[in-house]
C-alpha atoms as one frame of an Amber mdcrd trajectory, in Angstrom:
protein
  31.153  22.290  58.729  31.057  18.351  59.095  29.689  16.101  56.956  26.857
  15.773  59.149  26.268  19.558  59.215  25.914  19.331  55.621  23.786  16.369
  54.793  21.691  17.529  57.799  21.363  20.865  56.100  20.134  19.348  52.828
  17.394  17.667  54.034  16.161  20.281  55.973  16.295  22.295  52.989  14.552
  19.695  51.502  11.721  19.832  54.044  11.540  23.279  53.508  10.769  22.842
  49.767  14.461  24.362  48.611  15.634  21.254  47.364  16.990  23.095  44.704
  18.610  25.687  46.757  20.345  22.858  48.659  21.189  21.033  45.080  23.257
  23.882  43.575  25.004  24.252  46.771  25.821  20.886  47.685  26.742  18.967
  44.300  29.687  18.957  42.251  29.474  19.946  38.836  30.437  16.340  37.788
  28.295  14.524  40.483  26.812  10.815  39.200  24.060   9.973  41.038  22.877
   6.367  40.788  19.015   5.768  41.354  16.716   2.982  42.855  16.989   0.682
  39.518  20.800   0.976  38.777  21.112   3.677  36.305  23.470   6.241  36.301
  22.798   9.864  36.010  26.464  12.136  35.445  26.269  15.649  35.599  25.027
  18.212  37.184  23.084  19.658  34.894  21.633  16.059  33.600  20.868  15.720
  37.449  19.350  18.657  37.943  17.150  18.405  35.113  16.246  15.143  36.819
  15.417  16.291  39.859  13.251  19.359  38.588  11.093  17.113  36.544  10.352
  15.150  39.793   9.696  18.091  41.611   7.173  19.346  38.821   5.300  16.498
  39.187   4.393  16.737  42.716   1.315  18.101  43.572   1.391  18.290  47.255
   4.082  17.480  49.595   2.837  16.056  53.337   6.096  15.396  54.638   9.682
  14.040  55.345  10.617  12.020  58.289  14.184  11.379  58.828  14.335   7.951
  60.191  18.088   7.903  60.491  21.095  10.062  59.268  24.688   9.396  59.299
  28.629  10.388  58.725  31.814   8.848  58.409  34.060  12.052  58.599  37.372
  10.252  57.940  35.608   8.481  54.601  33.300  11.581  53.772  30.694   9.559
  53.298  27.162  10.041  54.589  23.597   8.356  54.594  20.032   9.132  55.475
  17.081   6.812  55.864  14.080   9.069  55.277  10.500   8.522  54.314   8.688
  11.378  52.101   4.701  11.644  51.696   3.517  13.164  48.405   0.758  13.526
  46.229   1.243  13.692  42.265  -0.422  15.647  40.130  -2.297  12.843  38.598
  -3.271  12.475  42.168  -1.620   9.335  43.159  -0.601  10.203  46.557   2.859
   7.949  47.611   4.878   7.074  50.312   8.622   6.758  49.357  10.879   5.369
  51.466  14.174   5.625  50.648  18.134   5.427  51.825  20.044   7.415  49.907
  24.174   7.156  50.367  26.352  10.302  49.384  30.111  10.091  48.764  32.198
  12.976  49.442  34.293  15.675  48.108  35.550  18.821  50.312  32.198  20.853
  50.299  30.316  18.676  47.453  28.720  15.621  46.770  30.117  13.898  44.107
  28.016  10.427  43.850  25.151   9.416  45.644  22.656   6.014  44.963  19.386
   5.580  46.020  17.520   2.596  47.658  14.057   2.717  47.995  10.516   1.394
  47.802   7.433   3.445  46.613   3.701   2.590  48.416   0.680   3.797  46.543
């Protein structure tokens, strides 16, 4: 499976509402992931702790549009340009646009760092 493949599958999972699913299967067990203001998050388990207690707080999700998706196959690298709709359970309902950038390793990701913007 190519890079591609993979980081195609994920966000379809993602669409889907497995975003979990596609977490345990695609991140290495010492991934860092770096988020929209700079701060590092190492570990899968910190990460995934992380990313449930986003997920938690969504109330509603409308939708993901993938505005553009990416691979370098000889650097295993990868990046997707996506926009996701949601509403929050405090009912702020937000548009997040985001790139996100994933590095690489045989079947895992091992770091990926978010850009974004949020619009209430």
């Amino acid at each position: 499976m190519s890079y591609l493949e993979k980081i195609n599958d994920i966000y379809t999972q993602l669409g889907q509402g497995k975003a979990m699913d596609a977490f345990d299967q695609y991140y290495h067990t010492d991934c860092d992931m770096v988020l929209e203001d700079g701060e590092v998050v190492s570990g899968k388990e910190q990460n995934r702790e992380r990313e449930i207690e986003f997920f938690s707080s969504v109330e509603d999700f409308h939708g993901l549009e993938i505005k553009s998706i990416t691979s370098n196959e000889e650097n295993a690298t990868t990046a997707v340009e996506c926009v996701m709709d949601v509403t929050f359970k405090d009912g702020n309902r937000m548009l997040i646009e985001q790139v996100a950038t994933q590095k690489w390793e045989g079947d895992h990701i091992v770091k990926e760092r978010f850009y974004g913007t949020q619009q209430g």
